[in-house]
C-alpha positions in Angstrom: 13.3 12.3 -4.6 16.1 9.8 -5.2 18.2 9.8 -8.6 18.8 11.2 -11.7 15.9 10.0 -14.0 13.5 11.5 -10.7 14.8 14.6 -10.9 14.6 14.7 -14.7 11.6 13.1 -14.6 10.2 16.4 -12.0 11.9 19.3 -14.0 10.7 18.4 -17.2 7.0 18.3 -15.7 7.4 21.6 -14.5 9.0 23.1 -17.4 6.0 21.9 -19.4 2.8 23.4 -17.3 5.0 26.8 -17.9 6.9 28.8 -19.9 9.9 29.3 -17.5 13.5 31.2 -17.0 16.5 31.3 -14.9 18.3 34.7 -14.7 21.4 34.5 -12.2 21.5 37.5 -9.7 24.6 36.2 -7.6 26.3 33.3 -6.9 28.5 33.2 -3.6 30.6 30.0 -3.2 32.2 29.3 0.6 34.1 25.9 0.8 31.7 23.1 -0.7 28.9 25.4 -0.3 27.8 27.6 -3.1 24.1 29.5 -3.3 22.3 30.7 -6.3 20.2 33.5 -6.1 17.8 34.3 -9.1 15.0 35.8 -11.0 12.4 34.4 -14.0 11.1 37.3 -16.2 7.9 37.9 -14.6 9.7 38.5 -11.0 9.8 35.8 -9.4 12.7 35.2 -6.9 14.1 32.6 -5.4 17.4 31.0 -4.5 19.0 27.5 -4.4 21.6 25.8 -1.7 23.8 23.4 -3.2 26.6 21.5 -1.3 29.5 20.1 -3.2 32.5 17.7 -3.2 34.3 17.0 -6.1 32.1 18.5 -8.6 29.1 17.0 -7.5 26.2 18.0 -5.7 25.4 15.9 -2.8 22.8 18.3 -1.7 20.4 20.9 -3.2 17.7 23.1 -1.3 15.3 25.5 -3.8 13.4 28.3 -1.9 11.2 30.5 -3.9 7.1 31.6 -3.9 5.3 28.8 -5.1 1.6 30.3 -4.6 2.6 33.1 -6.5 4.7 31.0 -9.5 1.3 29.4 -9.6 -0.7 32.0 -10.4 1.6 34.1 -12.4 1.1 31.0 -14.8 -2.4 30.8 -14.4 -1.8 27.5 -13.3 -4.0 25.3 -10.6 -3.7 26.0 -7.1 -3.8 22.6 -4.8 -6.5 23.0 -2.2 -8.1 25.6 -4.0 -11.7 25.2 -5.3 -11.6 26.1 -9.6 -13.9 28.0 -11.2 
């Protein structure tokens, strides 16, 4: 995904198909690294890598459990026959 209006374009699809939270656990910042660790409501977890230089992010990496954010939503899986 290249640019701002993708990435906009992305989040506010997701944010849409559910009702979704960010609650900060930690943040831990070394040089122009930082990482975010965090929860939704329901449990989830997850954690993003971002790399910085002068205030901007020139990289980002999101972990978390998509299979489960799926059906904790009641949402679709891909691949997966519905009933």
């Amino acid at each position: 995904m290249i640019g701002k209006n993708a990435i906009v374009a992305m989040l506010a699809a997701e944010f849409a198909a559910a009702d979704m939270a960010c609650i900060v656990e930690n943040i831990f910042k070394d040089g122009e690294w930082a990482i975010l660790e965090w929860r939704d409501p329901l449990g989830l977890r997850g954690c993003g890598f971002f790399h910085l230089v002068d205030d901007l992010i020139l990289l980002q990496r999101v972990y978390w459990d998509k299979l489960r954010f799926l059906t904790m939503h009641n949402l679709p899986i891909p691949g997966k026959e519905q009933h």
